[in-house]
Structures are given as C-alpha cells and as structure tokens.
mmCIF file of the N, C-alpha and C atoms, coordinates in Angstrom:
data_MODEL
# 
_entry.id   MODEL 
# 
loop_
_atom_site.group_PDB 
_atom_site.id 
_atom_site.type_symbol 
_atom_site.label_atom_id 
_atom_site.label_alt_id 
_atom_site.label_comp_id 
_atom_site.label_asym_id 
_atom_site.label_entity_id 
_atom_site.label_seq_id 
_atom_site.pdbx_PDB_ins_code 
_atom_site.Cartn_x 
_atom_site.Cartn_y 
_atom_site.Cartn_z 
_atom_site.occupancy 
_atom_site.B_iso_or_equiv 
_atom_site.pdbx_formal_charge 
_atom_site.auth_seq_id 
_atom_site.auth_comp_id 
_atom_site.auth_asym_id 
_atom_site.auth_atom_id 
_atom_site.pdbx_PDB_model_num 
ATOM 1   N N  . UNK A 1 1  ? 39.111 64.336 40.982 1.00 0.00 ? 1  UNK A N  1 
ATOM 2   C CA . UNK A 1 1  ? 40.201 63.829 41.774 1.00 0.00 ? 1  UNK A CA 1 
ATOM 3   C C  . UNK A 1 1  ? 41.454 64.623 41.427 1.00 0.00 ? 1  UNK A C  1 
ATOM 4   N N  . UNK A 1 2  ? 42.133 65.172 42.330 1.00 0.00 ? 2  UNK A N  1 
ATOM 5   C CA . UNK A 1 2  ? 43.466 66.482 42.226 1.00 0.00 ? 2  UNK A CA 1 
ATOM 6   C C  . UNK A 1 2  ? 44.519 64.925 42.943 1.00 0.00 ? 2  UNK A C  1 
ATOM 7   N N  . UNK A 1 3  ? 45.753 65.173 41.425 1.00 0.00 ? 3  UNK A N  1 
ATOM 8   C CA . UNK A 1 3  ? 47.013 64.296 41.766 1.00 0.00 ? 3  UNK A CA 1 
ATOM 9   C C  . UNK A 1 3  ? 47.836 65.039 41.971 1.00 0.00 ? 3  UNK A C  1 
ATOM 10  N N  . UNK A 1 4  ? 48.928 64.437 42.882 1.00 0.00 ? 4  UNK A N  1 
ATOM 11  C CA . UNK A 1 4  ? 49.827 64.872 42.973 1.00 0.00 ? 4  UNK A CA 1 
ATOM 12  C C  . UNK A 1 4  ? 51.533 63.907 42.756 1.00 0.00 ? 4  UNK A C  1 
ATOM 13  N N  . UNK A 1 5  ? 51.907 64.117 41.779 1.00 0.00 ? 5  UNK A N  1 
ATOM 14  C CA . UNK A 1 5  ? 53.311 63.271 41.412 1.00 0.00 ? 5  UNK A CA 1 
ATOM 15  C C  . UNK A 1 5  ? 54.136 62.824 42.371 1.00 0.00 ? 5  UNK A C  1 
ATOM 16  N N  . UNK A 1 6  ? 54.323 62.012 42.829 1.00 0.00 ? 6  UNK A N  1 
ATOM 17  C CA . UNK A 1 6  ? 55.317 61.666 44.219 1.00 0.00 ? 6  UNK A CA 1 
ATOM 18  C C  . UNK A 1 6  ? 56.469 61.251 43.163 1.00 0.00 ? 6  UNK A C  1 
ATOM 19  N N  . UNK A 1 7  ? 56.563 60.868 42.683 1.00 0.00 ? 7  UNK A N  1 
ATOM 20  C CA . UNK A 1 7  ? 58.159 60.358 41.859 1.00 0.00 ? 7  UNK A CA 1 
ATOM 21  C C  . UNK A 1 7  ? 57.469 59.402 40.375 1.00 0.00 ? 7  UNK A C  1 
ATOM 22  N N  . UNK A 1 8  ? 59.008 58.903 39.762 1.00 0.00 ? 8  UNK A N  1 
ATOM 23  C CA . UNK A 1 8  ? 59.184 58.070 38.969 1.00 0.00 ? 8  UNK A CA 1 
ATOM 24  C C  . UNK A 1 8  ? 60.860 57.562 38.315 1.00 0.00 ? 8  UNK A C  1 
ATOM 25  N N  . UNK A 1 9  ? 60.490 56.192 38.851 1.00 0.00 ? 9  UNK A N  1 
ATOM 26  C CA . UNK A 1 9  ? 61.891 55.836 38.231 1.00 0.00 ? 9  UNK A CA 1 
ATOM 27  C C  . UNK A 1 9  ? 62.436 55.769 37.148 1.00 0.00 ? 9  UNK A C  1 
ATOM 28  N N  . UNK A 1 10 ? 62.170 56.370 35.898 1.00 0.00 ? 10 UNK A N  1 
ATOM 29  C CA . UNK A 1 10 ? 61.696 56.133 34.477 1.00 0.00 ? 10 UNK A CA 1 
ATOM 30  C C  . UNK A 1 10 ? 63.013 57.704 34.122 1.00 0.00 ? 10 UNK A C  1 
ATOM 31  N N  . UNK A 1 11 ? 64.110 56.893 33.444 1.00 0.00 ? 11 UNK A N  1 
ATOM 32  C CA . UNK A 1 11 ? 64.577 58.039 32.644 1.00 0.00 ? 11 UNK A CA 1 
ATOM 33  C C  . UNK A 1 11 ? 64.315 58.282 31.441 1.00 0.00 ? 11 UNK A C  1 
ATOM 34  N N  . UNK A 1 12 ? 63.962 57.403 30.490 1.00 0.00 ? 12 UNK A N  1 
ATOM 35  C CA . UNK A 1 12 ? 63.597 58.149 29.295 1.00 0.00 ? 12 UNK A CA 1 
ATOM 36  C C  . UNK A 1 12 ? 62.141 57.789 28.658 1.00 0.00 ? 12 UNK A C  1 
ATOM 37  N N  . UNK A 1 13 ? 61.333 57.116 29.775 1.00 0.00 ? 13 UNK A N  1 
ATOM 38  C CA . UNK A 1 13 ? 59.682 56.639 29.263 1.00 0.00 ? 13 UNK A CA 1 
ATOM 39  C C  . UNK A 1 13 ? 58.804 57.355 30.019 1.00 0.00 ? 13 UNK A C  1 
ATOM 40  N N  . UNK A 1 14 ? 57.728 57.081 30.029 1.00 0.00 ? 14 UNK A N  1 
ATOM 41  C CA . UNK A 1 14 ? 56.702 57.346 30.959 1.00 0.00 ? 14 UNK A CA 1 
ATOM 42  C C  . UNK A 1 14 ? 55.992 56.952 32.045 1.00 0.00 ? 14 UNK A C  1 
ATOM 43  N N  . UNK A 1 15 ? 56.785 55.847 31.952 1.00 0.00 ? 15 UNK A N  1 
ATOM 44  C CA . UNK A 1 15 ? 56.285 54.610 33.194 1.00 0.00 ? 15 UNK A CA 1 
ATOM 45  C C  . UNK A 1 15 ? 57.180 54.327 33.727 1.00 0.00 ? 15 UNK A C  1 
ATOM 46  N N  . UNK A 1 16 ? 57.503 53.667 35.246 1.00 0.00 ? 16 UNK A N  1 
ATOM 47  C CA . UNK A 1 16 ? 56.266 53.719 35.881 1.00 0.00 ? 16 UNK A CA 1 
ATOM 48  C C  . UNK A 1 16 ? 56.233 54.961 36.743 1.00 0.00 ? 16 UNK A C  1 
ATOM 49  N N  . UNK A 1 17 ? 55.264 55.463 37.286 1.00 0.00 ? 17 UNK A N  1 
ATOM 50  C CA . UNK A 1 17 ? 55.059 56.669 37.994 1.00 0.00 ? 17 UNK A CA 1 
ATOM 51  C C  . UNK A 1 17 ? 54.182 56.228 39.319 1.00 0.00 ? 17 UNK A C  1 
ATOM 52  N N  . UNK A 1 18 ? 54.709 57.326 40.481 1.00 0.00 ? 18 UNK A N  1 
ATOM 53  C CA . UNK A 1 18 ? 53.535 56.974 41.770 1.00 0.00 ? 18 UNK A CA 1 
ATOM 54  C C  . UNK A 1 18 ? 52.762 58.241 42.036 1.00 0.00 ? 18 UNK A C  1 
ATOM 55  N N  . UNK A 1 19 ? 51.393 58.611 41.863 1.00 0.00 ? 19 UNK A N  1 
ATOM 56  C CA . UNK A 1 19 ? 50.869 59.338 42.616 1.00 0.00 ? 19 UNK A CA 1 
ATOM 57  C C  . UNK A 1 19 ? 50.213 59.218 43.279 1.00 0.00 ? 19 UNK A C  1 
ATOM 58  N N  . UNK A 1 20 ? 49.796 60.844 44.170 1.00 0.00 ? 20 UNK A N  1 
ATOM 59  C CA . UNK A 1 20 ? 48.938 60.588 45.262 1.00 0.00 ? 20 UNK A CA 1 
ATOM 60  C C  . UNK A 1 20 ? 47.514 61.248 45.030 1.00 0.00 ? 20 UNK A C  1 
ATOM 61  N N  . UNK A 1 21 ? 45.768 60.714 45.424 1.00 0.00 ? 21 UNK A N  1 
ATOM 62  C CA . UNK A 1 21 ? 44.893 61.353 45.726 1.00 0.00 ? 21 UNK A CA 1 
ATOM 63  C C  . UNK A 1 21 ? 44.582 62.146 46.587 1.00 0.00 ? 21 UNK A C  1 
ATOM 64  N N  . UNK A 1 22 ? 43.609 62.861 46.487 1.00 0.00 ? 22 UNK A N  1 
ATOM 65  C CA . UNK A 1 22 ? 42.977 64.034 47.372 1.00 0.00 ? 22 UNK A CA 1 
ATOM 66  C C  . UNK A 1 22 ? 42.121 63.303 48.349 1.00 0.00 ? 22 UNK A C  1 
ATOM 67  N N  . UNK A 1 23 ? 42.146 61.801 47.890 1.00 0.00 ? 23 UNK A N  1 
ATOM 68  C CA . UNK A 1 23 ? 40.940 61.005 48.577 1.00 0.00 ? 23 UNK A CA 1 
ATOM 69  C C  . UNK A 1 23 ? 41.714 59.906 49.366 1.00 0.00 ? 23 UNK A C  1 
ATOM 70  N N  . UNK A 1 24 ? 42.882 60.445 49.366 1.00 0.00 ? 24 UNK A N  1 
ATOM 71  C CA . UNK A 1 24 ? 43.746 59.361 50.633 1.00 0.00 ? 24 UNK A CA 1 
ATOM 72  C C  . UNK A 1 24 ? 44.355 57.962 49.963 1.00 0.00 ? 24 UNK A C  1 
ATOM 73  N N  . UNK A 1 25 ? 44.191 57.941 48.499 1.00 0.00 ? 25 UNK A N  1 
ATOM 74  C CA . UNK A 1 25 ? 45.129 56.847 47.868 1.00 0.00 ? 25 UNK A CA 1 
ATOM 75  C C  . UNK A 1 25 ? 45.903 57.432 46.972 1.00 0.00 ? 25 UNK A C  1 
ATOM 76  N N  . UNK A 1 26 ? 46.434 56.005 46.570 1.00 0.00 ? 26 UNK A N  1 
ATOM 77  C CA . UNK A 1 26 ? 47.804 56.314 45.526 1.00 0.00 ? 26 UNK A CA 1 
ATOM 78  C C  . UNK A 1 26 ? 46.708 55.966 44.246 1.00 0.00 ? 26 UNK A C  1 
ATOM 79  N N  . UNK A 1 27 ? 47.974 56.198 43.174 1.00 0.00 ? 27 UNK A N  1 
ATOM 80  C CA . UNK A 1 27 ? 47.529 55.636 41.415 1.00 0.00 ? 27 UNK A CA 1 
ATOM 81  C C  . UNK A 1 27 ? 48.904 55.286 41.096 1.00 0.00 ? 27 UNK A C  1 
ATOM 82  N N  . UNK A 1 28 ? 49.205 54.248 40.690 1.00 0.00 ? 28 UNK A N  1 
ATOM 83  C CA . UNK A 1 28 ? 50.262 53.552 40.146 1.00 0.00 ? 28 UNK A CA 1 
ATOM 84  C C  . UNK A 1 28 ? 50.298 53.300 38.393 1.00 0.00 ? 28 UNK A C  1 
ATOM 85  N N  . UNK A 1 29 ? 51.241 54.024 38.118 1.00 0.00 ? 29 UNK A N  1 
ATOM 86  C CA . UNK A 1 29 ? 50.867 53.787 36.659 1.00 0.00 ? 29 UNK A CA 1 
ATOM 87  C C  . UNK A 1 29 ? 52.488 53.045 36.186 1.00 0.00 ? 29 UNK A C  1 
ATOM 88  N N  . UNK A 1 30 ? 52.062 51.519 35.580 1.00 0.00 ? 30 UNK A N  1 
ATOM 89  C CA . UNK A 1 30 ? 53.062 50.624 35.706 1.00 0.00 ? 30 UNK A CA 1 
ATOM 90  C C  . UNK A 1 30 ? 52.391 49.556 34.583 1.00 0.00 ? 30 UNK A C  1 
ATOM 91  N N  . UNK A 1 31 ? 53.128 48.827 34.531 1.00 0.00 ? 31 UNK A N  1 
ATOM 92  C CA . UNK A 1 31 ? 53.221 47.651 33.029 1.00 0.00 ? 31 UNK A CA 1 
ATOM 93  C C  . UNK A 1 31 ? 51.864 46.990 33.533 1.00 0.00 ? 31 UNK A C  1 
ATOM 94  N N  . UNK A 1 32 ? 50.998 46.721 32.627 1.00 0.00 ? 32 UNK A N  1 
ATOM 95  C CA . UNK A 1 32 ? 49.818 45.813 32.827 1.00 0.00 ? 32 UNK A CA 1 
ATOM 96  C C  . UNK A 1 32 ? 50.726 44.301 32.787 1.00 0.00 ? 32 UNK A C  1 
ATOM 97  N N  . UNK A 1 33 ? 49.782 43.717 33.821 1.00 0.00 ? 33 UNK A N  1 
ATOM 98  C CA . UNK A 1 33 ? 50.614 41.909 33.713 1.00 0.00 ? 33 UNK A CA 1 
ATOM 99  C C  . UNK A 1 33 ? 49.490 41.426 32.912 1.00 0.00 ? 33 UNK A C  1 
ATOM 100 N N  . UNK A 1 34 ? 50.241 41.091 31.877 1.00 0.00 ? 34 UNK A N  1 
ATOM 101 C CA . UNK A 1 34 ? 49.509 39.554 30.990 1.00 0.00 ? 34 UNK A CA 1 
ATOM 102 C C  . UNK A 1 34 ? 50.058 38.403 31.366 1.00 0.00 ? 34 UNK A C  1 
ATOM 103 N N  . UNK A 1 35 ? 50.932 37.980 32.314 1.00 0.00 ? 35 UNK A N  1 
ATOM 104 C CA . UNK A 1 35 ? 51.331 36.505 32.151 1.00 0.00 ? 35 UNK A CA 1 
ATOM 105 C C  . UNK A 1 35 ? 49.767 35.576 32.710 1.00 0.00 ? 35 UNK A C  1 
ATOM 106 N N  . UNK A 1 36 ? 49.679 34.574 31.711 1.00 0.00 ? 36 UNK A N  1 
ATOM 107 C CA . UNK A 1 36 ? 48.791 34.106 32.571 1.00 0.00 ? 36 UNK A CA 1 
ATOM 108 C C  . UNK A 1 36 ? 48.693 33.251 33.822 1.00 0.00 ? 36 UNK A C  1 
ATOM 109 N N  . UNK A 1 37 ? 49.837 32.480 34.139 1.00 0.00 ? 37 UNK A N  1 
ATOM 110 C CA . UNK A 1 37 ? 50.263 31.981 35.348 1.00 0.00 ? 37 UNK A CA 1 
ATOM 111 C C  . UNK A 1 37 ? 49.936 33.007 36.667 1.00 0.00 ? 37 UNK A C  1 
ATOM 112 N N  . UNK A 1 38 ? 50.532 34.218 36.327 1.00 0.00 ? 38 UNK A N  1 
ATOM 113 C CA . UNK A 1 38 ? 50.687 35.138 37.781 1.00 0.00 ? 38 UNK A CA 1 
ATOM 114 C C  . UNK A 1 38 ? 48.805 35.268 37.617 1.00 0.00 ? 38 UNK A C  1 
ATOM 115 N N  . UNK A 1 39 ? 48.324 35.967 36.417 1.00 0.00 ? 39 UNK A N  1 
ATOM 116 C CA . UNK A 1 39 ? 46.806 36.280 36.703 1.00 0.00 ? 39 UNK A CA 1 
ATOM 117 C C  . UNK A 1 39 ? 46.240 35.546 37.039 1.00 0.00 ? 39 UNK A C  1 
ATOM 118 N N  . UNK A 1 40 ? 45.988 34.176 36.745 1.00 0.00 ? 40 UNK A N  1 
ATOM 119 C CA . UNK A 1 40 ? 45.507 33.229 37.530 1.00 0.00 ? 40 UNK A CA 1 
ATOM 120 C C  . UNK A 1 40 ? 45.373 32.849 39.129 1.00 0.00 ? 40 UNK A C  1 
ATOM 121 N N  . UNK A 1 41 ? 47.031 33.018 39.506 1.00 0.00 ? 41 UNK A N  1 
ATOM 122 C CA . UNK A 1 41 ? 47.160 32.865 41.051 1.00 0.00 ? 41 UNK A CA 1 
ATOM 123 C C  . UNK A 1 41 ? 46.801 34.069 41.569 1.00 0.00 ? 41 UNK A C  1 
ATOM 124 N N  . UNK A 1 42 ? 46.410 35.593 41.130 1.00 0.00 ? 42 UNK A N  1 
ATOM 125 C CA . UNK A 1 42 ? 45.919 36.729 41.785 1.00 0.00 ? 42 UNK A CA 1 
ATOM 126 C C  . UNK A 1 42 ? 44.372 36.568 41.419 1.00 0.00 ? 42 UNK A C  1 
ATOM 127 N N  . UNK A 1 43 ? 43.545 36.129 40.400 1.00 0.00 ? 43 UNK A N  1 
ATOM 128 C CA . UNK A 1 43 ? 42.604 35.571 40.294 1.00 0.00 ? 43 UNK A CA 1 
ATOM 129 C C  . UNK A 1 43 ? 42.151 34.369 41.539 1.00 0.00 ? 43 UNK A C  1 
ATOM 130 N N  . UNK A 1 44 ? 42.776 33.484 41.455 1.00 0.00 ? 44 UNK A N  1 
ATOM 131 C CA . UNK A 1 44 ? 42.313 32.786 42.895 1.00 0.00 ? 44 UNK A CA 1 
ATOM 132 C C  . UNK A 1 44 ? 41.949 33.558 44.292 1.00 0.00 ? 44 UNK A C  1 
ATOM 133 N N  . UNK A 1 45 ? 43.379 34.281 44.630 1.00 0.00 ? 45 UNK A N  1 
ATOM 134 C CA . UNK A 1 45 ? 43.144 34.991 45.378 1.00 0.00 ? 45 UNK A CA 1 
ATOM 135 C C  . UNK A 1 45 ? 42.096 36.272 45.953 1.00 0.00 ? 45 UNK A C  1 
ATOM 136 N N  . UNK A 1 46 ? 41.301 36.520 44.465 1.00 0.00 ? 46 UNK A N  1 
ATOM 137 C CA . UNK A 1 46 ? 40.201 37.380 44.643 1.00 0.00 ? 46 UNK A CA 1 
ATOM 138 C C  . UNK A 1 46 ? 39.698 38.373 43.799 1.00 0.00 ? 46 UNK A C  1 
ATOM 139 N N  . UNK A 1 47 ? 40.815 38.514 42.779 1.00 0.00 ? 47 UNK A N  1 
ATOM 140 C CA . UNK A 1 47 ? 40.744 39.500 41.740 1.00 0.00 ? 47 UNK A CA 1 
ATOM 141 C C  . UNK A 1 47 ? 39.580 39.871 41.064 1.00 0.00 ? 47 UNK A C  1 
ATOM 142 N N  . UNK A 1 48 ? 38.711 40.385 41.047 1.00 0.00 ? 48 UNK A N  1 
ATOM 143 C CA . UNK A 1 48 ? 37.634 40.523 40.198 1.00 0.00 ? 48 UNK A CA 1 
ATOM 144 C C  . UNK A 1 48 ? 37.222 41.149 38.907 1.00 0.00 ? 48 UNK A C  1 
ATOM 145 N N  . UNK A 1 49 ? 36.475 40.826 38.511 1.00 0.00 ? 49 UNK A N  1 
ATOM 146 C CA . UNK A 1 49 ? 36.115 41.186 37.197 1.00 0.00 ? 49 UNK A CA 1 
ATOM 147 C C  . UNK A 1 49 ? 36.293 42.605 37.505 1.00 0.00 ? 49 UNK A C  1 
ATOM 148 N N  . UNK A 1 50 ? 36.925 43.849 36.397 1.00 0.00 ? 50 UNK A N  1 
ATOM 149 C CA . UNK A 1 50 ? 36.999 44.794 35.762 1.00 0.00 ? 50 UNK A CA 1 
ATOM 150 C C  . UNK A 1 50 ? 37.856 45.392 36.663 1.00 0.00 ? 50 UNK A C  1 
ATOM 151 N N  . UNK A 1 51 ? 39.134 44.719 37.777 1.00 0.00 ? 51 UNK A N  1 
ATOM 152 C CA . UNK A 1 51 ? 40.411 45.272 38.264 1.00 0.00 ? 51 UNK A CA 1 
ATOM 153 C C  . UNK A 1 51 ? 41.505 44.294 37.758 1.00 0.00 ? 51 UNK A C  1 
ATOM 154 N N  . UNK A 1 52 ? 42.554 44.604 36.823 1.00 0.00 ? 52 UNK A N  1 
ATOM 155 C CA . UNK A 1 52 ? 43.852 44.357 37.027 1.00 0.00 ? 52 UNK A CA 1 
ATOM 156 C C  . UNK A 1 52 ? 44.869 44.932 38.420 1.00 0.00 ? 52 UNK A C  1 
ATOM 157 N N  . UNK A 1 53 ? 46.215 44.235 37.424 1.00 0.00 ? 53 UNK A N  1 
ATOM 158 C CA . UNK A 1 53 ? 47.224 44.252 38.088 1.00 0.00 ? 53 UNK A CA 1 
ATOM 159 C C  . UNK A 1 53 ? 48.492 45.150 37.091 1.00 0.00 ? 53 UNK A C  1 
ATOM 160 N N  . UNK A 1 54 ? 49.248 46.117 37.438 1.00 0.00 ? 54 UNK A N  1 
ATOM 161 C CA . UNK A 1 54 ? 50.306 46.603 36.851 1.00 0.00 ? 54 UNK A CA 1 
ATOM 162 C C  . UNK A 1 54 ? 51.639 46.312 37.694 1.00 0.00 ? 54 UNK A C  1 
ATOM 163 N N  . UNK A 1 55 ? 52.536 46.428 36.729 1.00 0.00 ? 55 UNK A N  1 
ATOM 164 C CA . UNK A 1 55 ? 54.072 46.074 38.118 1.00 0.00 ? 55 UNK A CA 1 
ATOM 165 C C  . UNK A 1 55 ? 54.940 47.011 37.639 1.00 0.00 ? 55 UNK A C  1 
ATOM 166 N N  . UNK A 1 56 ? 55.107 47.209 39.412 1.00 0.00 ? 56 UNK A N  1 
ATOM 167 C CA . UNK A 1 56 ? 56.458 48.251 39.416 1.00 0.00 ? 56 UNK A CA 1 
ATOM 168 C C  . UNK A 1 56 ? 57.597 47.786 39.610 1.00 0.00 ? 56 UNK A C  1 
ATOM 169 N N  . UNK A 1 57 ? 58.967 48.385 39.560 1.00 0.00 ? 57 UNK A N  1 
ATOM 170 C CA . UNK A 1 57 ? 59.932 47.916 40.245 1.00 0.00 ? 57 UNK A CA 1 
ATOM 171 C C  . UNK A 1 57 ? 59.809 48.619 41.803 1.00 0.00 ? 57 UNK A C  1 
ATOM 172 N N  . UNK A 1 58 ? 60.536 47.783 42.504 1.00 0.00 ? 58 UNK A N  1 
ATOM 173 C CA . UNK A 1 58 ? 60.614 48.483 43.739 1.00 0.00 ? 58 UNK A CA 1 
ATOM 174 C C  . UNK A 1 58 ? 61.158 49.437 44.396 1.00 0.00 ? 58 UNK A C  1 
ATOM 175 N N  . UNK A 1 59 ? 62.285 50.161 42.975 1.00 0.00 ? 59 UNK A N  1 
ATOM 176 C CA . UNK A 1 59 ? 62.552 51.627 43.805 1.00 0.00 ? 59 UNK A CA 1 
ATOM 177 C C  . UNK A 1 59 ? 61.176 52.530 43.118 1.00 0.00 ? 59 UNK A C  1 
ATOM 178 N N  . UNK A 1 60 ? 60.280 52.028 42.730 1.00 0.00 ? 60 UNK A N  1 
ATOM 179 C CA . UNK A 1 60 ? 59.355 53.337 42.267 1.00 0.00 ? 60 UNK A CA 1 
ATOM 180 C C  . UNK A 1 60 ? 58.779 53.896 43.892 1.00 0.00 ? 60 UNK A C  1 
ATOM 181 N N  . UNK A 1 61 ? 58.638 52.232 44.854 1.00 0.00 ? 61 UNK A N  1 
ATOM 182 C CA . UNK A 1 61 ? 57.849 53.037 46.674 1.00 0.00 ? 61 UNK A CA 1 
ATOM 183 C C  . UNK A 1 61 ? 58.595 53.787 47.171 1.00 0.00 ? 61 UNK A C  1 
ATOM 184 N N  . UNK A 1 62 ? 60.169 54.141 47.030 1.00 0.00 ? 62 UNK A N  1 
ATOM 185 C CA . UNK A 1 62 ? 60.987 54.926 47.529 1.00 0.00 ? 62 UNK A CA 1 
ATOM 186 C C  . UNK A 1 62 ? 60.354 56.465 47.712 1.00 0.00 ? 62 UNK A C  1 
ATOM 187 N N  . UNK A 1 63 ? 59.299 57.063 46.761 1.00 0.00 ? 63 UNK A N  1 
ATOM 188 C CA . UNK A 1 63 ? 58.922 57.831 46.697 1.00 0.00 ? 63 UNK A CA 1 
ATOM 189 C C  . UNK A 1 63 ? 57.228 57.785 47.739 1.00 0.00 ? 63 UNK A C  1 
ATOM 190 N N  . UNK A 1 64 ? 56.803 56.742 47.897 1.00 0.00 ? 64 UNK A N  1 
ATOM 191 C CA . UNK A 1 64 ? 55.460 56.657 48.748 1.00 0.00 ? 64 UNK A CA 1 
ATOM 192 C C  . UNK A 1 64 ? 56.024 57.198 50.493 1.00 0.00 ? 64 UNK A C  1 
ATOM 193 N N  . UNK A 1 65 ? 54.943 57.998 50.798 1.00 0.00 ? 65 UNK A N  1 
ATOM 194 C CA . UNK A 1 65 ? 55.755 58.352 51.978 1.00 0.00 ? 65 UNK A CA 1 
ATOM 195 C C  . UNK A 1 65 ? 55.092 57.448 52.992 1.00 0.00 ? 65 UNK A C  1 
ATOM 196 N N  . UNK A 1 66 ? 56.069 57.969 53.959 1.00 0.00 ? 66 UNK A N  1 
ATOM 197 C CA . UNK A 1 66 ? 56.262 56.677 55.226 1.00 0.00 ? 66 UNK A CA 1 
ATOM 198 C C  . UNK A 1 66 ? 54.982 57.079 56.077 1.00 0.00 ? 66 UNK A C  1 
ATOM 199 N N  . UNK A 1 67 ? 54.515 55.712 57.098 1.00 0.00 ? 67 UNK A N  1 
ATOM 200 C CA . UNK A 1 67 ? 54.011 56.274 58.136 1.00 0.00 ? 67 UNK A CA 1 
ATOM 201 C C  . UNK A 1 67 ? 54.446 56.943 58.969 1.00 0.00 ? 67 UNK A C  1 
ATOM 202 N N  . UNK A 1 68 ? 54.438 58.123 59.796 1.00 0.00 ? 68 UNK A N  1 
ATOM 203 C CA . UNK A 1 68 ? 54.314 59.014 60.932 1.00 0.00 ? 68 UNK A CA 1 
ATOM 204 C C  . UNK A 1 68 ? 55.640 59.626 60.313 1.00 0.00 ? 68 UNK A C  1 
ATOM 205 N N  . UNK A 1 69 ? 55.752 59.747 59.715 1.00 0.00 ? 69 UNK A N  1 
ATOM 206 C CA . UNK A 1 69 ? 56.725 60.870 58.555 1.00 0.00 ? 69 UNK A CA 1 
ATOM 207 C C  . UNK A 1 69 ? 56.525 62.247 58.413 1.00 0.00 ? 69 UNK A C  1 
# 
C-alpha cells in the first residue's frame, strides 16, 4: 500500500495525521479512544471485534480533499 501525506495539525508531535491510499482510502493516525462510555455506544452501534476508534480534531479534514475538486 503507497501513502501519501495529505496534512497534519500537529506542531510539535506526531499526531494526528491524514493520509491517503493507492486503494481509494484514507489512514487516520489519531488518539486511540479508551473512554468506556463512548466505546460502548460505538460498540452498540456495530463495532467489531479487532477495529477501534481514534479521534481527530476537526481541522485535521481540512486537508481531506473535497468531492468534484
């Protein structure tokens, strides 16, 4: 899989970052959520065994490009 860096809002860490695949998705590299309240309610919703959840802030999509862009 060939990435390509679209941005990161991060001045002096490493996180979080957005890239893009060769295979038509992103990779988000962002804080793993441990709360257990939120995992639970994304667990209901469908979450399955051996996918989490990481969180970004929301200027990290500033960098995801737009449709018909």
């Amino acid at each position: 899989m060939k990435l390509t860096h679209l941005g990161t809002t991060s001045g002096t860490t490493t996180c979080p970052n957005l890239y893009e695949t060769d295979r038509g998705t992103y990779l988000v590299q962002g804080y793993v959520v441990t709360d257990p309240e939120a995992l639970a309610t994304i667990r209901e919703r469908g979450l399955p065994e051996g996918e989490t959840v990481v969180e970004i802030p929301k200027e990290l999509l500033a960098f995801a490009p737009q449709p018909g862009a």
